[in-house]
C-alpha positions, 0 to 999 in steps of 0.5 A: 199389203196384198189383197185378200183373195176373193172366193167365187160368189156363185155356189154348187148346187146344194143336195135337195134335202130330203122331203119332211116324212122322210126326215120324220121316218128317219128321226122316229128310227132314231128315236126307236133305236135308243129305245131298243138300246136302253130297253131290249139291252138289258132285257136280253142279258137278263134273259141270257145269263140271270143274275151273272155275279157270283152268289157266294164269296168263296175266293180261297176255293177258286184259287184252288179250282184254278191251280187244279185246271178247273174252271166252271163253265158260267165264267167266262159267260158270266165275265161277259154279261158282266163287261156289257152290263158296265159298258150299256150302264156308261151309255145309258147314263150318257144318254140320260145326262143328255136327255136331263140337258136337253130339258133343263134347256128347253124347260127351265124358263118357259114362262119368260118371253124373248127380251125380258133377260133382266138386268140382274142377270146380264150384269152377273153375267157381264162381270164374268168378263174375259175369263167366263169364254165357254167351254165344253162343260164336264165330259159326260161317262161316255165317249166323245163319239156316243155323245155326240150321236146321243145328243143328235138322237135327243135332238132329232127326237124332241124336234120331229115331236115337236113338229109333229104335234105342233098346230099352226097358230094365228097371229090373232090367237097369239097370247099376250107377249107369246113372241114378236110377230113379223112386220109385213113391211121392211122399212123400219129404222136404223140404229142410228135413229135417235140412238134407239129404233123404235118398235114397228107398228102396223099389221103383222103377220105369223112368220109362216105367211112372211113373203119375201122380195125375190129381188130389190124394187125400183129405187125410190130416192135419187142417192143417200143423202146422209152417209149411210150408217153402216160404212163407217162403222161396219169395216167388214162388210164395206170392205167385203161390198167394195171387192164383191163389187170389183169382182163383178165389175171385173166379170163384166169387163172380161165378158166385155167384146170389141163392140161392147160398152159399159152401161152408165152408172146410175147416179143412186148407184154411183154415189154409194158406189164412192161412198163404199170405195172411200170408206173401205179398207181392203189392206184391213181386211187382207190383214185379218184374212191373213191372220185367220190363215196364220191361226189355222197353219199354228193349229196344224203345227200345234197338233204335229208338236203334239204328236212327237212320241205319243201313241197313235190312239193318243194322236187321233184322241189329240186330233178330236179333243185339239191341240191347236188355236181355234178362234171365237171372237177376233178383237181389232183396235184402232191402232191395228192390234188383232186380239183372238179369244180362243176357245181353249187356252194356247200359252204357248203361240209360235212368232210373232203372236204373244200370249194374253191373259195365260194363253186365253188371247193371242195378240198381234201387233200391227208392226209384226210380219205375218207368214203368207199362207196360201194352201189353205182354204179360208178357215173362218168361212162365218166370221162378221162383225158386230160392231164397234167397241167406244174406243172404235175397235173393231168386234168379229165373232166366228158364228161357225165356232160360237154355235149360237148367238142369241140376239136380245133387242131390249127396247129397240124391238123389232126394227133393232133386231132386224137391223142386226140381223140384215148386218149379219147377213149382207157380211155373210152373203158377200163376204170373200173370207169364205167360199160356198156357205149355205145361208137361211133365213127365216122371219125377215126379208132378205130383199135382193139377197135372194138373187146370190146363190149363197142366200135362201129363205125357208118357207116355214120352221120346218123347212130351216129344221130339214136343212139343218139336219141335212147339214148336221149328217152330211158335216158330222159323217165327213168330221168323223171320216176325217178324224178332226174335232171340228171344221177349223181343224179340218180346213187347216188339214184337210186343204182339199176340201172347203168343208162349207157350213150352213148358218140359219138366221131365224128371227121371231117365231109365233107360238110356243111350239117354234119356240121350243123347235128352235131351242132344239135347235140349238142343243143340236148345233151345241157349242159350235164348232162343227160346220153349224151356226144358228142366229136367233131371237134370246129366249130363256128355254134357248139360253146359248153360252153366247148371246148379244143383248141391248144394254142401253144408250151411251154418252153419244146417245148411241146404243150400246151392247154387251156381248156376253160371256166376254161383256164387251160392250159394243155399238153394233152394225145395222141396217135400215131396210133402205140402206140394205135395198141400195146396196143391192141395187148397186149390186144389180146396177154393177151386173148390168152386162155391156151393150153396143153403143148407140147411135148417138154422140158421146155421152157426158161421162166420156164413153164412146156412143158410135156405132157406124158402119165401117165405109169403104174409105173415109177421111184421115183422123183428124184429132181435136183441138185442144190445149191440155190433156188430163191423163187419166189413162195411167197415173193422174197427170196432165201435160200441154199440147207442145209436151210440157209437164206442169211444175213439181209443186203445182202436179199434185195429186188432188190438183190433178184429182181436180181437174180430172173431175172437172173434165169429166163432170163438164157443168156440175156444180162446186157442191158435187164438187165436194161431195165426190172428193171431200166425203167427209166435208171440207172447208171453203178455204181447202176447196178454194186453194185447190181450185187455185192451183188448177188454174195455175197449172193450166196457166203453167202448161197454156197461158195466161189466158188458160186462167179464164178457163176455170172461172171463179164465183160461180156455182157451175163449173164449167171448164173451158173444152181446151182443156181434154183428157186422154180417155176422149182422145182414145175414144175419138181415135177408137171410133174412126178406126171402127170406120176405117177398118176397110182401110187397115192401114189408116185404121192401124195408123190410127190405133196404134197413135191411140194407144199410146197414150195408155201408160199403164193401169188407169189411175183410181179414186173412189169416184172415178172406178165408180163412174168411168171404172169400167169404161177406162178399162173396157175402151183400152181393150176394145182398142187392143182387140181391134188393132190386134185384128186388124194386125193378125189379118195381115199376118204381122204375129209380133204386132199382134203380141205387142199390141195385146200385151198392152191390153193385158197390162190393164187386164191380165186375164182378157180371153179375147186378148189371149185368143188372138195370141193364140192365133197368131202363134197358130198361123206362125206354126209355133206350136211350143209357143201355141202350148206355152201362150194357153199354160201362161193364161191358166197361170193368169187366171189362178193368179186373179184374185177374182178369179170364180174357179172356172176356166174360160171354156171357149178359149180351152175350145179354141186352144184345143181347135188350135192344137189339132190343127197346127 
């Protein structure tokens, strides 16, 4: 299964938004312009023409007149007034239907409090079920383009008010249940705490005075003793955790030098780290990557079969209204089935999709082979995951064509409805199905999320209003200029262009007057669709079509959700404030950059510690004494100091597993032992039988004598230093050379022995890329880097090639390795060879899936150097 390509983490810089009295001059405009329609409109035909329909009813005579050539001269003046008086009556009763829309909406229930949705009415709701996915509604008298700029007028106008007259409201002036206030503190439970969190006590303060972290604090606890809830039950954003997490790790690797190490992996960091890799399920996700892509491509074939034989109006009309699938809720059951819901029903899907329930549902087997679609942007840029149905299905909603999601916490209060929503957000800040989305929060901490470029608090309700409204002109203006309905479309034709939305978490507001904000909110977002996504609090005057509402405990005690209108019942992903702070310092711990070694011996975890001055000529490398070399360098395998392989049914690959751990986690104890490789738990006796087989195979590949050297009954292990892997031999070798490079051929002796012992790319498990992930690489490249020069010094251009060729077969895209080809090259005067060695890494680097977008600009300097002077 290929791996689904990661979009750069960082952001271009977004437009400043305009200030708050520009916006309020600018929505008063608006605000003035309707008036001036609905008022100086009909004021002007009245004064120019009167009463412009015939007085009297005499049609035989103006036929007569007609066929005599006489017309009167008011007929055509009169026709006029009377075509403008029809078209301003449309408008107008446009606008008045939205107008009656906007108030039903923000009226209608403004005596119930966020969270008091009944029963009754989530019940009536849910029993709608799959047939109740929400529509556009009746088309108002009036084009699609009038209505829409009608409901942004409406919007603009009640929300500038709105703020415009609001007053600040202190926490103690609050009225009884007026809104949750927000905790100061972030540290509320989980929703696995007894099936239910309860609501948080302590101080509170209005929204407006909620400070958040710039970034996470200190860790306060040595590793998450029990398995934090969300990697088992959240598959996206552990997924989306392990390749943000590859992805930097990468980054430093590459930024990474001949002198540079790796820092140790903090313990907190490196458990988590184990954990995410175990649980994450990168082909799952590569799998649903792929079906978003193959939905868009079906939307444009969708709109081109549509397009035979009609009109070009009728194209543009069909280009607006869609002709194609556009995905709301992405269903993914535990045998591997994906289950779209689609906004409109599509009976007719193209292979190998299969209709469900008349074309409202598109179904993909697991067994089906899907199309590679590659020049598309990512189509579903907000699509998360809420949680997981009881059969363990996987439920994803696209919050970008929802609109909306309102969010009832019920019973669990506060603590359950910022669990949720720092879900939401981590998937979104570090999700790879999306490139650039605009993310901001308000009534919560974020904590470190603050440090990705996606992520930004607002500082009050106003500010989320302005940079929504930003978003709402710029993405209107260019969906309008595009011609396409809605930003699905749009990426699944206009692959120029990422067409990044904007998602504003907003949790509990104080006050009546926010409340009513963001309901305006909310009618100006609508149904989704069009670039814009608003998360909130449910409250009866927002009452979106969509909404996620606490529906009790089920028979595991755990809470279960509905996710209405489908009535899907769900257990949702959470989040404690703890475990979103150690994702996050993993994060911080992975961006640590590599430092020079210091100046002390090897550490515990194998990384070189050396830095010496190179010495004019020192003693030929001596290698040590060992009896059996785990390789780790390469597939997981070991091998006996004469040459010899274990037997086949003793090398297998826990065994090996095994005792690359033990090699490398000298005096750990059997618990740590089990933690790292059985997760999940194990039994005594599983642990015991492979324990049984390591020591066989280091009997099979040293001796009897090899069987004392892993010791029985005793809490440390402790593995006797006969036994060695091949990354402390490369070391060993790297740090003599490092003393001998005033000797190159003693030091090239010594490397190019070292490097042999790499055979490929080094073996994974989730505890070894966790703890020693970037060391194997980075030792193998520092090598080849050192060896390469050391090569090029002395004018051997093929020794050179060779040598970094073997570093790049661990890391494809190293500048460093491609910049001494490049050398080389130059100093053999192949300039053909020169131009084809810097297309071949542009072509590397567009083939990395990690790949930011940017190319390395002191290679392009130095090919460019190279170039002139060659």
């Amino acid at each position: 299964m290929t791996q689904p390509t990661l979009r750069p983490a960082r952001q271009p810089l977004a437009e400043t938004p305009p200030s708050g009295g520009a916006e309020i001059l600018r929505s008063i405009a608006a605000l003035a312009g309707l008036v001036l329609f609905l008022v100086a409109v009909p004021t002007f035909l009245a004064v120019w023409r009167g009463y412009p329909l015939p007085t009297s009813w005499d049609p035989a005579r103006w036929w007569t007149l007609t066929q005599r050539g006489y017309v009167h001269p008011d007929v055509f003046p009169n026709a006029l007034a009377v075509a403008a008086w029809l078209v301003w009556a449309w408008l107008a009763l446009g606008i008045v239907l939205e107008i009656l829309s906007l108030g039903a909406r923000r009226y209608s229930g403004r005596a119930e409090q966020p969270g008091a949705r009944t029963a009754t009415r989530h019940g009536a709701v849910s029993a709608r079920g799959a047939d109740s996915i929400p529509r556009r509604g009746l088309r108002a008298p009036a084009p699609s383009a009038v209505r829409r700029a009608t409901a942004r007028w409406v919007a603009l106008a009640s929300i500038v008010l709105g703020l415009a007259f609001s007053r600040p409201v202190a926490a103690s002036a609050l009225p009884a249940g007026a809104g949750p206030a927000v905790p100061v503190t972030a540290t509320d439970s989980s929703f696995q705490d007894d099936g239910v969190a309860s609501v948080a006590h302590g101080r509170f303060s209005p929204a407006s005075n909620f400070q958040p972290s710039a970034q996470a604090g200190a860790h306060s606890h040595p590793g998450p003793s029990v398995l934090p809830y969300w990697l088992a039950s959240a598959g996206l954003l552990t997924a989306a955790a392990a390749v943000t997490i590859d992805a930097r790790r990468r980054r430093r690797d590459i930024a990474a030098g001949p002198r540079g190490v790796p820092p140790a992996p903090e313990p907190a960091a490196a458990a988590l780290h184990t954990a995410v890799l175990a649980h994450a399920d990168i082909g799952r996700l590569s799998r649903l990557d792929q079906a978003m892509h193959a939905l868009a491509a079906a939307h444009v074939a969708g709109a081109e079969r549509a397009e035979i034989g009609t009109s070009r109006g009728a194209v543009r009309h069909m280009h607006m209204s869609g002709a194609g699938p556009v995905p709301l809720v992405v269903l993914v059951r535990p045998d591997g089935t994906i289950d779209v819901r689609l906004r409109d029903p599509v009976p007719d899907p193209p292979v190998p999709w299969v209709a469900d329930a008349g074309g409202k549902g598109w179904l993909l087997r697991p067994e089906s082979r899907l199309p590679m679609v590659n020049d598309l942007v990512p189509p579903c840029p907000l699509l998360v995951q809420l949680g997981t149905q009881p059969d363990g299905g996987e439920v994803h909603v696209d919050l970008e064509a929802l609109g909306v999601l309102a969010l009832d916490p019920g019973a669990t209060g506060a603590a359950g409805l910022r669990s949720l929503a720092r879900a939401i957000l981590a998937t979104l800040a570090l999700s790879p199905l999306a490139v650039a989305p605009n993310i901001v929060t308000i009534g919560f901490d974020p904590l470190g999320l603050l440090k990705d470029d996606r992520v930004e608090t607002a500082a009050d309700l106003p500010e989320v209003v302005r940079t929504v409204l930003s978003a709402v002109t710029s993405i209107g203006n260019d969906l309008d200029r595009a011609g396409q309905r809605s930003t699905f479309a749009a990426r699944a034709h206009a692959t120029t262009e990422n067409w990044d939305p904007t998602a504003a978490l907003v949790l509990p507001t104080a006050g009546d007057t926010d409340i009513r904000t963001v309901a305006s909110l909310a009618h100006l977002i609508g149904t989704g669709g069009r670039g814009l996504a608003l998360i909130t609090q449910a409250h009866h005057a927002i009452d979106p079509p969509w909404s996620l509402t606490f529906d009790g405990l089920g028979p595991d005690n755990q809470p279960r959700w509905c996710l209405d209108p489908l009535g899907i019942t769900i257990t949702p992903v959470g989040m404690a404030a703890e475990e979103l702070h150690d994702l996050i310092h993993l994060l911080d711990d992975i961006d640590q950059p590599a430092t020079p070694p210091p100046a002390t011996g090897p550490d515990a975890a194998g990384a070189p510690a050396v830095h010496p001055e190179p010495s004019a000529r020192s003693a030929p490398f001596v290698e040590p004494d060992w009896s059996v070399m785990i390789r780790l360098l390469g597939p997981f395998d070991a091998v006996g100091r004469d040459g010899r392989r274990p037997p086949h049914d003793l090398a297998r690959e826990r065994t090996l597993e095994v005792l690359a751990w033990l090699a490398t986690h000298r005096g750990r104890t059997r618990t740590d032992l089990e933690s790292a490789l059985w997760p999940a738990g194990a039994q005594v006796r599983s642990i015991n039988n492979q324990l049984g087989r390591a020591r066989s195979l280091l009997v099979s590949l040293a001796g009897e004598q090899a069987r004392q050297w892993l010791p029985t009954r005793r809490t440390t292990i402790t593995l006797n230093p006969a036994v060695t892997t091949d990354l402390d031999l490369l070391h060993a070798r790297l740090e003599h050379a490092q003393r001998q490079q005033a000797d190159p051929d003693s030091a090239i002796r010594t490397l190019a022995d070292g490097l042999e012992l790499v055979r490929g790319t080094p073996a994974r498990a989730p505890w070894l890329e966790a703890e020693l992930g970037s060391v194997l690489t980075t030792t193998v490249i520092r090598a080849a880097l050192l060896l390469a020069d050391l090569h090029l010094d002395r004018g051997d251009t093929d020794a050179v090639l060779n040598v970094t060729q073997r570093g790049l077969a661990v890391l494809p895209t190293h500048p460093g390795l491609f910049a001494l080809r490049l050398r080389a090259y130059a100093r053999a005067g192949d300039r053909a060879a020169l131009r084809a060695e810097y297309q071949a890494y542009l072509r590397a680097e567009h083939a990395d899936p990690f790949w930011d977008g940017d190319t390395d600009r002191d290679l392009e300097i130095l090919w460019q150097h190279l170039t002139r002077g060659t």
